[in-house]
N, C-alpha and C positions, 0 to 999 in steps of 0.2 A: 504494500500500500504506500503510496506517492504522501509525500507530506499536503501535499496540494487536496490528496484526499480524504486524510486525517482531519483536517480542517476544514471541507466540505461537513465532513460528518459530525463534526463540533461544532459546525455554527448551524446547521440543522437541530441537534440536540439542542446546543443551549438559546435557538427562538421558540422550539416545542415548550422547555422548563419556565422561560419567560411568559409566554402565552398562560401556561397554566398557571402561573402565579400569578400573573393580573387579575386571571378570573378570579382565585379564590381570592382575591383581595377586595374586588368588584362585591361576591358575595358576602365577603367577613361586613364590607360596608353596611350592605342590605341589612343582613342578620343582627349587627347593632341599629339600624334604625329600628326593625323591628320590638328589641327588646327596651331601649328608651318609649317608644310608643305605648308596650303593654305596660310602663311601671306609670306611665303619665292614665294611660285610665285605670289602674289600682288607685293610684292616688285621687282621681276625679269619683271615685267610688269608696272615697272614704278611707283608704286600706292609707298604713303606715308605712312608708318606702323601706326604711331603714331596717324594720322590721323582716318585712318580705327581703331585703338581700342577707338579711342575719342566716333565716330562714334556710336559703337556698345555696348559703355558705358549708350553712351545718349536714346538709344535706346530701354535701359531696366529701364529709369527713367521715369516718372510721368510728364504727360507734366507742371504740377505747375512748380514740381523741377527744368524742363529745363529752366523753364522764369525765377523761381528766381536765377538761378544760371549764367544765361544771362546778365540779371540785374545787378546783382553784379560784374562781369566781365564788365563790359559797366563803373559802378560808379568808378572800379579798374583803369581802363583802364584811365577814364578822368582827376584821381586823380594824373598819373604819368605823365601828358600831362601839367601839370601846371610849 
């Protein structure tokens, strides 16, 4: 293979990589418009934002994680109660 065509096939490759990164760049956009949209009518329906991302924080943690971090908000909590 000619260097000439090493480089054929590398600038084919990296306009295919590019292409497919724009898209998903295009839809990462879309998919955070999307979710700013649903927190704005949570919140025109009353719902706590702050809440709902605690919420959906906790929900991608490990239920260990939620206890110990429960836990330690429980000992936080009774420490500033003194």
């Amino acid at each position: 293979m000619s260097d000439f065509d090493r480089f054929s096939v590398s600038a084919t490759l990296i306009k295919q990589i590019v292409s497919r990164i724009e898209n998903l760049e295009e839809k990462k956009t879309e998919v955070l418009t999307d979710i700013k949209d649903t927190f704005a009518e949570a919140k025109s329906q009353g719902l706590d934002i702050a809440i709902l991302r605690k919420l959906i924080k906790i929900r991608k943690m490990k239920k260990e994680d939620v206890e110990e971090e429960e836990e330690l908000l429980e000992i936080y909590k009774r420490a500033l109660e003194v």
